[in-house]
N, C-alpha and C positions, 0 to 999 in steps of 0.2 A: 914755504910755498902754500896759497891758499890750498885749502883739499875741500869745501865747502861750494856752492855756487849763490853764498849768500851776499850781498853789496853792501860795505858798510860805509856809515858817517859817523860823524863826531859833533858834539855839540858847542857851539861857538863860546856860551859860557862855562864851558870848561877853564878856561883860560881866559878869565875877565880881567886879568892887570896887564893883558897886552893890548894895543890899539886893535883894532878889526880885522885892519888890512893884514897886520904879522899872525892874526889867529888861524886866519884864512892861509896863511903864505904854511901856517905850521901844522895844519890837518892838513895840507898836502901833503906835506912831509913825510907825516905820521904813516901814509898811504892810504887814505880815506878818498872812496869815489863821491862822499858827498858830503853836507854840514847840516847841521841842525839847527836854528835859528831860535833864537829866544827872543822875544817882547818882552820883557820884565819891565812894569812901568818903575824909574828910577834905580833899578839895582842890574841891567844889562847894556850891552854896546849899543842898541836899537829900542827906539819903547817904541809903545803904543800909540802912544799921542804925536811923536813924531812922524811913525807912521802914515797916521789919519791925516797929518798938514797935506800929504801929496802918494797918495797910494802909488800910480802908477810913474811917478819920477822917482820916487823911493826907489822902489822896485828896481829901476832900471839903473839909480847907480849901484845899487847892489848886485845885481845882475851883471853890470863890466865889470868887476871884481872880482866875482867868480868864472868869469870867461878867461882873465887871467892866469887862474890858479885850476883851471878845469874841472870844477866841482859843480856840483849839483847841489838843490836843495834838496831833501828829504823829507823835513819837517818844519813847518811854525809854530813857535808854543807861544801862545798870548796867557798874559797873565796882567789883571788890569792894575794890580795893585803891588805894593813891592814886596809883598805878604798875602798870603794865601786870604788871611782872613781882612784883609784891606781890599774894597771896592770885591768881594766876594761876589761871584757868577749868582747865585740865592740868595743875594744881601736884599733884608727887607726893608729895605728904604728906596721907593720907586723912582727916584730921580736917579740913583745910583745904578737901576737896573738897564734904565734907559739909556743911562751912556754908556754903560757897559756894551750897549746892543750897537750902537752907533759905532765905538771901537773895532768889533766884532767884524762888522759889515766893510767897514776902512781896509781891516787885516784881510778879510777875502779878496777883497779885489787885490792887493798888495800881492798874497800868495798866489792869483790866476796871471797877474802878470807876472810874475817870475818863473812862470810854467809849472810850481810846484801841486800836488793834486792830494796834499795831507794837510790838516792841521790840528794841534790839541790847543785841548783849553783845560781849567780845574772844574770839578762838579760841585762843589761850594763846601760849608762849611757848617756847623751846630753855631748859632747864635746864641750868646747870654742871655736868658731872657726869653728866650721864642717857643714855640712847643713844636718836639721833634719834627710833628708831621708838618707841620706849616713849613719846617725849612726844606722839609724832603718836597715837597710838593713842587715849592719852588725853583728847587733842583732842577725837578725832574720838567716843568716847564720850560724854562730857560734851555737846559740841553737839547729838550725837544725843537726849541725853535733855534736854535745854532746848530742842527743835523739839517733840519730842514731848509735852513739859509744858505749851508754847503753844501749841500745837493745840488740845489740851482745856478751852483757854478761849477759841477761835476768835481767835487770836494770832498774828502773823506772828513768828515769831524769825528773824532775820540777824545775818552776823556781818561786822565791820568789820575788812579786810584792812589791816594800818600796819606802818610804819616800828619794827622789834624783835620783830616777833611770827613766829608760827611759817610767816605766810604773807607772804613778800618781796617776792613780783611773783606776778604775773598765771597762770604756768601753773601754779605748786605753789597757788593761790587754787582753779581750776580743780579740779586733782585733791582738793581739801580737798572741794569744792562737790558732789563726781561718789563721795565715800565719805561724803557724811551727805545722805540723801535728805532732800528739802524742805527744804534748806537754801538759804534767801535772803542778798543782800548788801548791806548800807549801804556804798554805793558812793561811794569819796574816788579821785578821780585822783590827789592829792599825793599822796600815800604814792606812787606808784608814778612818778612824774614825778621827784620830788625824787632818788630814786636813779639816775634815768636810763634807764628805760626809757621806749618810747615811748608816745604816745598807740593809737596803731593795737595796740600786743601788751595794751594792756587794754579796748580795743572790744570782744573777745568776752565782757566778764563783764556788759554790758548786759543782755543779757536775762536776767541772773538778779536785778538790783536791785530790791527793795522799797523801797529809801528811797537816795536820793541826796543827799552833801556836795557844798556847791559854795564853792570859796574858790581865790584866787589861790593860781598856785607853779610853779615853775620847779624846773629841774635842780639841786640842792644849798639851795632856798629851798624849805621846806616848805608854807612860808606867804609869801605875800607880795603887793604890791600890784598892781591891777587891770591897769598900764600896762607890768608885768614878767611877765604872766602866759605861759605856755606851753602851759597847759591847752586844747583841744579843744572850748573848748563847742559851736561849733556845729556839728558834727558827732557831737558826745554828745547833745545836743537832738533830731536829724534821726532817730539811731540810735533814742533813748529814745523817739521818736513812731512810728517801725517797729514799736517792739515793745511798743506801745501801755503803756506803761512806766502802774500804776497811783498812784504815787505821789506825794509831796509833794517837792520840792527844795528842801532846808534849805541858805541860810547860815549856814556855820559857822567863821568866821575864832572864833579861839580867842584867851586872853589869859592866856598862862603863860609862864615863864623857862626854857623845854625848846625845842631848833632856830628859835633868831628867832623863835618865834610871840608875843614880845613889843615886836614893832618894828613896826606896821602901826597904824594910827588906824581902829581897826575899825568904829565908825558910818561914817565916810565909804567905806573898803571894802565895807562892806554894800551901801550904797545905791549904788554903782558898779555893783558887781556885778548886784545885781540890775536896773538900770536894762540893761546890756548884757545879760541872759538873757531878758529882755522883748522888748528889741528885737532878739534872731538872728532 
């Protein structure tokens, strides 16, 4: 029995070797009041590019399919490339930024017609060759004008701090957070666990979360199962109720051949998980 009055989803590619419709039919199942959406250009159910052919027909078959199965969206994560560092949000090559911005703009109206009112994106990446600051700049450009493009469709944009991106841990997250105003975070502890930092040096980025990942992981295990975990919930729970945290907490155990995130039996990690976020 929930004991929490928190809302959870689950993210659709969680389960990428089932069609859409059975993903959707099976985060019902799970008991999830909503789903998570991926854009992964070539590596999820829905890209980007698809997207962009028809935002608001998109939308709307997507939409009777979860009228369906009674879900809600949660979240959209756009990622343009099928690889963090492919078609990178700071990629220095301006053709590549500019359709990234085009994609961007497609994805919003996509998420206003689905009524959904969150979306992430990745904050980019260190390029071979580039000098730090020119890619942080870039960064920090590029998010600024993807905050300020979902504003103007009453849009939450955050950006998800991971394992190869230009933000590693927790304080340079911070300083990224403190040079793009209104910038929020879909908030993953692996990423920062998995390298070894602690739970306590990433407490302070609670109160900036809009949308929170939750999935097993340990020190060098980015992912892993419920009874290995090292993650902090319930002191993330107690934190996220202090700061009356507005959001949905997505299950997001993942199912790709990238850091073991293909060794776990993710239905039953699901429902693990979340049977233990219920009952902290």
């Amino acid at each position: 029995m929930r004991q929490n009055n928190y809302k959870y989803s689950c993210a659709d590619f969680t389960f990428p070797l089932l069609p859409h419709d059975k993903v959707l039919q099976l985060i019902k199942l799970l008991g999830m009041d909503a789903v998570d959406v991926g854009l992964f250009e070539d590596r999820s159910h829905l890209y980007p590019s698809y997207i962009a052919e028809d935002p608001a027909e998109k939308a709307y078959i997507l939409s009777q399919k979860l009228k369906q199965e009674d879900l809600a969206v949660a979240d959209v994560f756009i990622q343009t490339g099928a690889e963090p560092p492919v078609a990178a949000t700071n990629s220095p090559e301006d053709a590549i930024r500019a359709k990234n911005r085009t994609l961007f703009l497609k994805t919003l109206a996509f998420v206003n017609a689905l009524g959904c009112r969150h979306i992430t994106g990745l904050p980019g990446v260190l390029h071979k060759g580039v000098n730090f600051e020119e890619d942080w700049k870039r960064a920090c450009e590029e998010t600024i004008w993807r905050i300020q493009a979902a504003e103007a469709k009453n849009i939450i944009y955050a950006v998800e701090a991971h394992v190869g991106s230009i933000l590693p841990d927790a304080e340079t997250t911070m300083r990224f957070i403190k040079a793009c105003p209104g910038l929020t975070l879909t908030l993953d502890y692996g990423h920062f666990i998995y390298q070894g930092q602690t739970n306590e040096s990433v407490h302070p980025l609670i109160p900036y979360a809009s949308h929170f990942h939750a999935r097993g992981g340990a020190k060098g295990k980015l992912q892993t199962i419920v009874k290995e975990n090292k993650i902090d919930f319930k002191t993330i729970l107690s934190e996220l109720k202090k700061n009356e945290y507005p959001g949905v907490i997505c299950m997001e155990y993942t199912y790709q051949d990238w850091e073991g995130c293909n060794r776990t039996d993710n239905v039953s990690e699901t429902i693990l998980l979340k049977r233990l976020l219920e009952e902290i």
